[in-house]
C-alpha positions as CSV (number, residue, x, y, z in Angstrom):
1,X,59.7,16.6,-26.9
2,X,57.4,14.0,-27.4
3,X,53.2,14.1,-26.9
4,X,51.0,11.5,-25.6
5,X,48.2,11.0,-27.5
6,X,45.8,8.8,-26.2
7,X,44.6,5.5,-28.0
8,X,41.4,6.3,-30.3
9,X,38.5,4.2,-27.9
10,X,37.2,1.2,-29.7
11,X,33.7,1.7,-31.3
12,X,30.9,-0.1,-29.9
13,X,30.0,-3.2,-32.5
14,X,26.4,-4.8,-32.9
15,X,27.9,-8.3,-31.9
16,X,29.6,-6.9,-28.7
17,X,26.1,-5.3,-27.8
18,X,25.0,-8.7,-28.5
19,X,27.4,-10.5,-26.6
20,X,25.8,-8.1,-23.6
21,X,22.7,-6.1,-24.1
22,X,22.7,-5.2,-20.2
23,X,26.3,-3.7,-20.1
24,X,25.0,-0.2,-20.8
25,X,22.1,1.4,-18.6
26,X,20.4,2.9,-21.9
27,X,18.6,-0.5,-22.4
28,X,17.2,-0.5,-18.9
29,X,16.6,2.9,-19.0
30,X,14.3,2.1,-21.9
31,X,12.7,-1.0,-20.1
32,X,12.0,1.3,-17.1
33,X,10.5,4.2,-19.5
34,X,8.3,1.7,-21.2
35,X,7.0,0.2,-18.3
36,X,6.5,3.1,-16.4
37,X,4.4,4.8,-19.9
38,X,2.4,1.2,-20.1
39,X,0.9,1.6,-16.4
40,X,0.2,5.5,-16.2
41,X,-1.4,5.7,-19.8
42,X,-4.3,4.1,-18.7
43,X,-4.8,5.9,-15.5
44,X,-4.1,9.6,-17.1
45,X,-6.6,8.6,-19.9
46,X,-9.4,7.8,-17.1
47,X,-8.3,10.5,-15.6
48,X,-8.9,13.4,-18.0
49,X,-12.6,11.1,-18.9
50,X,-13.7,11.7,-15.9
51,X,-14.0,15.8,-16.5
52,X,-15.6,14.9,-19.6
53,X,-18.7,16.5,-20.8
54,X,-20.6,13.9,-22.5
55,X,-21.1,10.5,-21.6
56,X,-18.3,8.7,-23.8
57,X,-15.4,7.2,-22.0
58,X,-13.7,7.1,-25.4
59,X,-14.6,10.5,-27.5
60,X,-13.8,13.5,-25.9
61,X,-16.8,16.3,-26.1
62,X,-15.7,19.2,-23.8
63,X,-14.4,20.0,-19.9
64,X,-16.7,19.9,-17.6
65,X,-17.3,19.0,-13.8
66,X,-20.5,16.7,-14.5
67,X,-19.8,13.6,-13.2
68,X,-17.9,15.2,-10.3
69,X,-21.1,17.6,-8.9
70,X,-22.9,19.0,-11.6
71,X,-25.3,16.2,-12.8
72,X,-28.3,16.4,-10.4
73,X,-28.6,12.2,-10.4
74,X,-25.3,10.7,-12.2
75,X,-22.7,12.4,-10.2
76,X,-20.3,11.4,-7.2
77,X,-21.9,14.4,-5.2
78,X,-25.5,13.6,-5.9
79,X,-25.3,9.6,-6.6
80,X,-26.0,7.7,-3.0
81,X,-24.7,4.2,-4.2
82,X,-21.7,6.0,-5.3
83,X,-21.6,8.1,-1.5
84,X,-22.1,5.4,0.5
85,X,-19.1,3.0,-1.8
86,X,-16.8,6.1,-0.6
87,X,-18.1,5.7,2.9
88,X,-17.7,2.4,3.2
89,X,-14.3,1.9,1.4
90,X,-12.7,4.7,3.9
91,X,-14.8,3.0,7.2
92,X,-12.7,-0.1,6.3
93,X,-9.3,1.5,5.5
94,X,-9.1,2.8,8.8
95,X,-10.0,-0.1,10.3
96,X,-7.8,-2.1,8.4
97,X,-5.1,0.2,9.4
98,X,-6.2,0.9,13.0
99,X,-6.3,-2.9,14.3
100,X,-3.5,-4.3,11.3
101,X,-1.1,-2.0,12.3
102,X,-0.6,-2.3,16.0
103,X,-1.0,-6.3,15.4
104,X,1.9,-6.1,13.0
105,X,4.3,-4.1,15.4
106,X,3.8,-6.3,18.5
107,X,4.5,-9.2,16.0
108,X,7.4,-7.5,14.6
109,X,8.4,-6.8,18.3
110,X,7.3,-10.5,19.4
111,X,9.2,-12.0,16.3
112,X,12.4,-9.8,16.7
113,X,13.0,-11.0,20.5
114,X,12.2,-14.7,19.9
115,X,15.0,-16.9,19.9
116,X,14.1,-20.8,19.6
117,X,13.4,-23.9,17.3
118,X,10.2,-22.6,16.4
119,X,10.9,-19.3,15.3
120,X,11.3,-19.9,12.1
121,X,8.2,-21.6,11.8
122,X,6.2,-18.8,12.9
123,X,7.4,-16.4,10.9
124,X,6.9,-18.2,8.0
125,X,3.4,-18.2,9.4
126,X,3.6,-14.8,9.9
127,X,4.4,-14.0,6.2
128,X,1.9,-17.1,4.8
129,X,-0.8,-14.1,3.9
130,X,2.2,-12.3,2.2
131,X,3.2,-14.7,-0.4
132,X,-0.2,-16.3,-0.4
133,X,-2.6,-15.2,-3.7
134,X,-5.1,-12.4,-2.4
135,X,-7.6,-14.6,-4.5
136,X,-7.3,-17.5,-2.5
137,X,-6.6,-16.0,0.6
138,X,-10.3,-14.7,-0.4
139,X,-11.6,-17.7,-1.0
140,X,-10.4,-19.5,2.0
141,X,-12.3,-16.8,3.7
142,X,-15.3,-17.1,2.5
143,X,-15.6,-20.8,3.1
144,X,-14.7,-19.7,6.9
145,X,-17.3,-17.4,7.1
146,X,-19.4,-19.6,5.0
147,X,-18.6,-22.9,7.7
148,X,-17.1,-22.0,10.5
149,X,-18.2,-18.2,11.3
150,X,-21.8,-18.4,9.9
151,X,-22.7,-16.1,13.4
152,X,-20.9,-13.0,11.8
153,X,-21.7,-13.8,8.0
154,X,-20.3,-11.8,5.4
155,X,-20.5,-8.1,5.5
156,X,-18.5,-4.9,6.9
157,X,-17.1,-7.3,9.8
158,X,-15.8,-10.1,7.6
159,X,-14.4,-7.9,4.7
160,X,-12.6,-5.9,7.2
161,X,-11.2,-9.5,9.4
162,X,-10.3,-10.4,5.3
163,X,-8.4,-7.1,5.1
164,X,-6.4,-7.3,8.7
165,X,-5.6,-10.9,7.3
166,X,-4.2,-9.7,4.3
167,X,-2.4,-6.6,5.7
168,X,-0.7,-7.6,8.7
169,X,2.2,-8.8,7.0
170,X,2.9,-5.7,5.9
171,X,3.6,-3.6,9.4
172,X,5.8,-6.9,10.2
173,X,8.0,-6.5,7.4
174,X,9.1,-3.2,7.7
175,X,9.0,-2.6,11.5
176,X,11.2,-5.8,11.6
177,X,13.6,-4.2,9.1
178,X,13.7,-1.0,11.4
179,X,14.2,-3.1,14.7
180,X,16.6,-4.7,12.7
181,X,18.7,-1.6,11.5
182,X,18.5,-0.1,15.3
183,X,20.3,-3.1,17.2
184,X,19.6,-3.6,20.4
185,X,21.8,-0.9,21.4
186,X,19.5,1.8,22.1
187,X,17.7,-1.2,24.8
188,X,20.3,-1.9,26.2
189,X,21.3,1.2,27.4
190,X,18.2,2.0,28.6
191,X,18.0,-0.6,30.3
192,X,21.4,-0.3,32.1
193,X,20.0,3.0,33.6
194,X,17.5,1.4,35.2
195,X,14.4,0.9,32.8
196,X,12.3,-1.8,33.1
197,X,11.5,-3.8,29.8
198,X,8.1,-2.2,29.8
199,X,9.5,1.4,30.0
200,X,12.2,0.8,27.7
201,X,9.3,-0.8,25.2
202,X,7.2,2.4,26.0
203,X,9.6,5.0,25.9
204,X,12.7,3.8,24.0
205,X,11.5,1.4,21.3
206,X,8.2,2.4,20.0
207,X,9.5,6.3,19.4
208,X,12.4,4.5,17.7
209,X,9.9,2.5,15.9
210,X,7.6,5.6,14.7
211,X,8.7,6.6,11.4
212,X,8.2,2.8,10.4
213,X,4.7,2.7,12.4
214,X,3.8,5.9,10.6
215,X,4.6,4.6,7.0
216,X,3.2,1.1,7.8
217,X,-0.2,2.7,8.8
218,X,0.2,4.5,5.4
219,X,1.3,1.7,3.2
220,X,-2.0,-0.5,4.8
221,X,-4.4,2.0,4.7
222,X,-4.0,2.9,0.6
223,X,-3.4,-1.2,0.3
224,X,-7.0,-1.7,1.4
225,X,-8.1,1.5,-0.3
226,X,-7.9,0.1,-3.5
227,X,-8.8,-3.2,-2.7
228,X,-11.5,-6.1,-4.5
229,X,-10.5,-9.5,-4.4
230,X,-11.4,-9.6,-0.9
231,X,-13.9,-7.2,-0.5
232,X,-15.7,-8.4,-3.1
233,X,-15.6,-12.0,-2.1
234,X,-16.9,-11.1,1.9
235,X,-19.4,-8.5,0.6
236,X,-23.3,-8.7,1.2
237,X,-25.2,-7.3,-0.5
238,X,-25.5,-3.4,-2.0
239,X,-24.9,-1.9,1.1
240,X,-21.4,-3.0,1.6
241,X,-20.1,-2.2,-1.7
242,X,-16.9,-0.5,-2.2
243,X,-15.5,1.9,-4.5
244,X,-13.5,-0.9,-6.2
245,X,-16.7,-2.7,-6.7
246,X,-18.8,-0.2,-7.7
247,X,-16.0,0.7,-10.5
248,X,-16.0,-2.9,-11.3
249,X,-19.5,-3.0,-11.6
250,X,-20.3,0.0,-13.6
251,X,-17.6,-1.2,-16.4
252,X,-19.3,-4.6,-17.2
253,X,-22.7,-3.0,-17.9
254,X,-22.5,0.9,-19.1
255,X,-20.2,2.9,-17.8
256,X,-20.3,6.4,-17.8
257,X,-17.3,9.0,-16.3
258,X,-18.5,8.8,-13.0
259,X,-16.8,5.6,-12.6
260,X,-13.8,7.8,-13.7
261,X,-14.6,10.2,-11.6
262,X,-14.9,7.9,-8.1
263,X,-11.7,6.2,-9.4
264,X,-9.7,9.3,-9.8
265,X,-10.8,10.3,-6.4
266,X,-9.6,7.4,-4.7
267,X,-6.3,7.5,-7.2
268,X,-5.7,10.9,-5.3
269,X,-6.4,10.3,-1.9
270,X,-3.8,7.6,-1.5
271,X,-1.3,9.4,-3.7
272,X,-1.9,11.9,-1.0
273,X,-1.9,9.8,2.1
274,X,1.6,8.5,0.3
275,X,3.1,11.9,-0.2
276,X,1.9,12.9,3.3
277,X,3.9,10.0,5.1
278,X,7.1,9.8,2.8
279,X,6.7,13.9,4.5
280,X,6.6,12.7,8.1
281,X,8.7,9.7,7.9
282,X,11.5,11.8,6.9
283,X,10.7,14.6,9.5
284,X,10.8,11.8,12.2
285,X,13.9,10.5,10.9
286,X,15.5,14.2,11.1
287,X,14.5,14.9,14.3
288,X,15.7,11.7,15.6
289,X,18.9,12.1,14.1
290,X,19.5,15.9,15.5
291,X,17.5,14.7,19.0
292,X,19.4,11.3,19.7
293,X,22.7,9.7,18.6
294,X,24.2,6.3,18.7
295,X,24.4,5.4,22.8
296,X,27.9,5.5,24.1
297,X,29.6,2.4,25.3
């Protein structure tokens, strides 16, 4: 009786690793490693600075909560110019998010439902400030305020017009994927039992469109979070400076952890405005899943 034994397998040569170096996941493996360790070294590094005890941003002289509350003038608690960057960088988050957001949707909406020679056209439009650079998107801005717009000047109302600009595209995007993904299906059912097109918008499409809405808001809000091209550009004077500013600032002259400190602040409150909408985006998509299947017919 006779025993198969299976062919030894061929070793892997240099000159066939060669001949393809992206046949094997390893190698991308170690590109994604890489890059991953050359963007979060940094931030961990100005991260554990900022609970530093000294001044250094470079030599490390002992834990400590200084630059977060405990310095009577230097710190985030006690500086003012460092307060009122916080206040003003949140005061245009949410209105970047509250007006951006419900502009993108109906746009999405508008854009989905369009059929003609001209569609095209406008959504290229549409997506101009999405493949545009922020930096001349910024400047063209600024000449507008600058020539066309000198009533409302620069300031809180043009940085956050320069923000809505910039993040509109966005809520487009992906509520156009969703709208896309749902079919008109769900519509036209509803409207076969005898909804109108605005009740089937109201009570049909925009629940369908939430978990999208929801992560849009979330997407655009931590966008212009962390934002300074822009902001910079349309900004005043002092008194409209934003955290991204006043970071920028404070490392051209001498800066101390504080800057640290602000940044790491804002580093977490987007991770967590992130983490809390990948949360409810996949809590909307369960209960829409358990609440209402594919229409029949």
């Amino acid at each position: 009786m006779s025993v198969f034994v299976a062919p030894p397998r061929p070793r892997h040569r240099v000159r066939d690793w060669l001949a393809n170096p992206w046949g094997k996941a390893r190698f991308l493996w170690v590109l994604a490693i890489a890059y991953v360790v050359w963007i979060f070294v940094p931030v961990v590094q100005a991260v554990i600075f900022s609970f530093n005890g000294g001044r250094s941003i470079t030599q490390w002289q002992g834990f400590s909560l200084r630059w977060y509350v405990t310095d009577p003038d230097a710190s985030v608690l006690h500086d003012p110019a460092l307060q009122h960057a916080v206040v003003q960088t949140l005061k245009l988050s949410l209105l970047t998010a509250v007006i951006a957001v419900p502009l993108g949707v109906l746009f999405a909406i508008g854009l989905h439902r369009w059929r003609g020679v001209s569609s095209r056209s406008s959504n290229f439009l549409m997506m101009f400030s999405f493949v545009t650079p922020e930096l001349i998107l910024a400047v063209a801005l600024f000449l507008l305020f600058n020539q066309a717009f000198r009533s409302i000047g620069y300031g809180t109302t043009a940085q956050a017009t320069g923000l809505i600009v910039l993040s509109v595209a966005y809520p487009v995007v992906i509520v156009r994927a969703r709208l896309l993904s749902l079919g008109p299906s769900y519509e036209e059912a509803a409207q076969d039992l005898g909804a109108s097109p605005g009740q089937t918008l109201r009570r049909v499409t925009l629940p369908l469109l939430g978990p999208s809405i929801f992560a849009s808001a979330a997407i655009v809000f931590a966008l212009a979070l962390d934002d300074f091209v822009i902001a910079n550009q349309l900004s005043l004077d002092a008194t409209t400076q934003t955290v991204s500013m006043a970071i920028y600032g404070a490392a051209r002259t001498a800066p101390t952890p504080a800057a640290n400190a602000i940044g790491t602040l804002m580093l977490v409150t987007s991770t967590i405005v992130i983490v809390i909408a990948i949360a409810v985006y996949r809590r909307m998509e369960r209960v829409r899943g358990a609440s209402a299947g594919p229409p029949v017919g």
